[in-house]
N, C-alpha and C positions, 0 to 999 in steps of 0.2 A: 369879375373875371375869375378863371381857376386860378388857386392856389395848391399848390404841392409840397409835403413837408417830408422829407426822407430821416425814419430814424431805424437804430437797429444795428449800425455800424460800432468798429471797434476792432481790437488787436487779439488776433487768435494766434497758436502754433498749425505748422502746416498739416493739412488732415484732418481741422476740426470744422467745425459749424458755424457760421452765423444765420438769423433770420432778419432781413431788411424789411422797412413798413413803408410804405407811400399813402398817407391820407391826404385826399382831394378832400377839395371844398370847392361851390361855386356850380357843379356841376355833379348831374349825378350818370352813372357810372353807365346802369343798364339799359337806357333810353335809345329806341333805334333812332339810327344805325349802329350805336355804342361809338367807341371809344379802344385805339389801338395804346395802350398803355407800355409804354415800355424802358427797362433800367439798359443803361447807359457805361460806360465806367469811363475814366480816365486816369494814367496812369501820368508820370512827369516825363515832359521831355515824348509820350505817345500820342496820336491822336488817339480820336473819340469812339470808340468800337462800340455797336449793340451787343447788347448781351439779351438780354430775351422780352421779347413783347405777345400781349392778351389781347385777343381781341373780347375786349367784355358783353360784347350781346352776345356771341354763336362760341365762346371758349373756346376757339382757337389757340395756338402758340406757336410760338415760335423764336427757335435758340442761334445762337453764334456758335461757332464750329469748336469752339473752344471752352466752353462751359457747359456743351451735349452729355445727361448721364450724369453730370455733380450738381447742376443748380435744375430748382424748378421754379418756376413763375404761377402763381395764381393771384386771385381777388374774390376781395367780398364784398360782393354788390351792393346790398344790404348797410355796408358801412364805409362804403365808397373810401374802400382801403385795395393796396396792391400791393402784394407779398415779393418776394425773393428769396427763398429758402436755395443756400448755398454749403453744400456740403462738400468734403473730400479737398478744403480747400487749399492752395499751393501758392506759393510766394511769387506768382506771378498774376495772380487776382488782385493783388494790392493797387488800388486804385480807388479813386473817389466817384462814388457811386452816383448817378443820378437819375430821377423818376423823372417821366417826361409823358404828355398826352397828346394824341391826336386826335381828332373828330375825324371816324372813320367815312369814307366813299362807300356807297352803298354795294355790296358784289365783291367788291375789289379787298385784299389781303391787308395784311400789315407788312409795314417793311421796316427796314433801321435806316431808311433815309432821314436825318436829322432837320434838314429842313419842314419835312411835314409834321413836327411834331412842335405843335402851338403853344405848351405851356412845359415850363421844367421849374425843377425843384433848386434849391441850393446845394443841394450833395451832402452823402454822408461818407467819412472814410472808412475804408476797409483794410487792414495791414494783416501778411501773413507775411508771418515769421518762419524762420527754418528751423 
């Protein structure tokens, strides 16, 4: 089966950078249909928000209204990893981050419907400080 490992997290000041990793295993990445890959967060006490998902055969994307413009999402097919590069970051991103994948429908998009996404990671945290 897939496995998912999220690293990358850690304690920044507000405004700065983190880059998060997702290395899959079990499954490779660019294989049609591909694979809607996508990071997750959870904050305490909030539900479960998308934050931005790839569709890894056609490099698609797709963001949450609220990370539009500071994070970007890519991957490397090749190393069946999946990036989150998050900049301009603000002490309301603090949340525990999580990689999660779907076996894409052929035609049909990515969404952050949590239920269609088959395999998740353990989480890495992410803390911004003010």
């Amino acid at each position: 089966q897939a496995q998912l490992v999220e690293s990358g997290g850690g304690s920044v000041q507000a405004g700065g950078s983190l880059r998060l990793s997702c290395a899959a295993s079990g499954y490779t990445f660019g294989t049609y249909p591909g694979y809607c890959m996508g990071w997750f967060r959870q904050a305490p006490g909030k539900e479960r928000e998308g934050v931005a998902a790839a569709d890894t055969y056609y490099g698609s994307t797709y963001y949450g209204d609220s990370v539009k413009g500071r994070f970007t999402i890519s991957r490397d097919n090749a190393k069946n990893t999946l990036y989150l590069q998050m900049n301009s970051l603000k002490p309301e991103d603090t949340a525990m981050y999580y990689c999660a994948a779907a076996r894409k429908t052929p035609w049909v998009g990515c969404s952050f419907l949590e239920s269609e996404y088959n395999y998740w990671g353990q989480g890495t945290q992410v803390t911004v400080s003010l």
